[in-house]
BAPALO-835318 format. One record per residue: residue in three letters; x, y, z of N, C-alpha, C in turn. Coordinates in Angstrom, 2 decimals, decimal comma. Atoms other than C-alpha are relative to their C-alpha. Example, Ala and Ser with C-alpha at 12.3 -4.5 7.8 and 13.67 -1.06 7.14 Angstrom:
// BAPALO-835318
> resn n.u n.v n.w ca.u ca.v ca.w c.u c.v c.w
> ALA 0,89 -1,19 0,00 12,30 -4,50 7,80 0,90 1,20 0,00
> SER -0,82 -1,19 -0,06 13,67 -1,06 7,14 -0,77 1,09 0,73
***
This chain:
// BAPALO-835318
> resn n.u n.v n.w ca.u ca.v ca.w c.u c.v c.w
> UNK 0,85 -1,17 0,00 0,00 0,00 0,00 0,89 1,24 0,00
> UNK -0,83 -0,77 0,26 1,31 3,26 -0,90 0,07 0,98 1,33
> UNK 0,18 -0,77 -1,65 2,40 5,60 2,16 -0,97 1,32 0,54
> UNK 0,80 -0,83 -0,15 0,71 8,41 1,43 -1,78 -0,40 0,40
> UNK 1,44 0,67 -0,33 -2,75 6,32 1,82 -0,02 -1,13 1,15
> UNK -0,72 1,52 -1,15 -1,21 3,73 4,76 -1,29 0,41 0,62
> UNK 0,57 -0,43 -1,00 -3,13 6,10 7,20 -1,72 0,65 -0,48
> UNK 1,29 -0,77 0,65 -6,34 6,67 5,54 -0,99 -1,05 0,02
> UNK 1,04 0,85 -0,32 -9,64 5,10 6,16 -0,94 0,26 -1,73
> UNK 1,19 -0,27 1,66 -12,28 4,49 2,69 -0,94 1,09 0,46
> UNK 0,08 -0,81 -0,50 -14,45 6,58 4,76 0,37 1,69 0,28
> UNK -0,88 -1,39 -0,16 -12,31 9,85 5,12 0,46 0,42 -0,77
> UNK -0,78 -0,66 1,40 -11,33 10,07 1,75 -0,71 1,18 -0,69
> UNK 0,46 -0,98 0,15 -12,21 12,92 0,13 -1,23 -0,45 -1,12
> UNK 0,91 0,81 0,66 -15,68 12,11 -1,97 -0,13 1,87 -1,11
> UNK -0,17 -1,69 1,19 -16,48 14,97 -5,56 -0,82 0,68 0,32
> UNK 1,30 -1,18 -0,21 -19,62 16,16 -4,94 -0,17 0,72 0,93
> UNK 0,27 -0,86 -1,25 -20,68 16,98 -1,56 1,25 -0,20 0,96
> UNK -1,12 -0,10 -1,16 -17,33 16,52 0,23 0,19 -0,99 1,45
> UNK -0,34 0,82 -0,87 -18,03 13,88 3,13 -1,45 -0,93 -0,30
> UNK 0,87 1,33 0,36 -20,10 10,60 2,82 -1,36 0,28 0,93
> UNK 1,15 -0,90 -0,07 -22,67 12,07 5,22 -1,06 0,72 -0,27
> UNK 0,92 -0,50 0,57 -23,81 14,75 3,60 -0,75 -0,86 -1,14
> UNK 0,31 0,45 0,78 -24,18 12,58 0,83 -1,01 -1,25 0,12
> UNK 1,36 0,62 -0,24 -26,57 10,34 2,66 -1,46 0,81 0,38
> UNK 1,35 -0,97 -0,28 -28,51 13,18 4,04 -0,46 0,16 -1,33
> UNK 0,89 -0,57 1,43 -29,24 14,33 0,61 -0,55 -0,84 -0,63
> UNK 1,10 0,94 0,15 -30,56 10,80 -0,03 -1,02 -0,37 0,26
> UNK 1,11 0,29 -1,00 -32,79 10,87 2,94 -0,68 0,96 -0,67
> UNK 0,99 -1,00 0,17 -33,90 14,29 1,79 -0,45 0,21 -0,92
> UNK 1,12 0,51 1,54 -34,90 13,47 -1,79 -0,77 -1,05 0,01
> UNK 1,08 1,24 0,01 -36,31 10,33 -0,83 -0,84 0,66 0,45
> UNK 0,89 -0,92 -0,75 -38,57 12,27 1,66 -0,24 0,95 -1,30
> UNK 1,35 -0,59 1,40 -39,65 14,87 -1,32 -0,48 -0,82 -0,77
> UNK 0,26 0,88 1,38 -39,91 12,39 -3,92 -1,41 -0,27 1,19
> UNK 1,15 -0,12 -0,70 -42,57 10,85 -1,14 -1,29 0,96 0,38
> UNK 0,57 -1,16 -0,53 -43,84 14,03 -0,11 -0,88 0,01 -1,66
> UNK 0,46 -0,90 1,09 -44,76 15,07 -3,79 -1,17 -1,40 -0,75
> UNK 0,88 1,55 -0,03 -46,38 10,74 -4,34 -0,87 1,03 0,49
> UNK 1,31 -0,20 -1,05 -48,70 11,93 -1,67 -0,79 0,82 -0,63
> UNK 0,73 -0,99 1,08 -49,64 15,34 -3,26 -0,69 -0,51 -0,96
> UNK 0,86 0,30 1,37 -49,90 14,18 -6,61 -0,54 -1,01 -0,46
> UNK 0,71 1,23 0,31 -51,42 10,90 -6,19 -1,36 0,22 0,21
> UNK 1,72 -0,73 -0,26 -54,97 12,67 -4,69 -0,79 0,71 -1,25
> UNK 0,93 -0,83 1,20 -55,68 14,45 -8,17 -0,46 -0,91 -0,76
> UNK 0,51 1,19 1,22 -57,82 12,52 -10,54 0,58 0,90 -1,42
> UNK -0,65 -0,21 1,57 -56,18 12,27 -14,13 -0,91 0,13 -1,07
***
């Protein structure tokens, strides 16, 4: 393994988009939750 990465967890690495693996679940939770949110809404209108 190379040294510069010896001390580095998969985890802690730096991720492109949002910057830590975290945010990047929150923003899963919080589109799943609209995507739901907007089901609910727009499933009550007749087509």
């Amino acid at each position: 393994m190379p040294q510069e990465t010896a001390g580095r967890r998969d985890d802690e690495s730096q991720v492109p988009l949002f910057g830590t693996w975290p945010r990047i679940y929150g923003a899963v939770v919080v589109s799943a939750l609209v995507v739901m949110m907007l089901l609910t809404l727009f499933s009550g209108w007749p087509f």
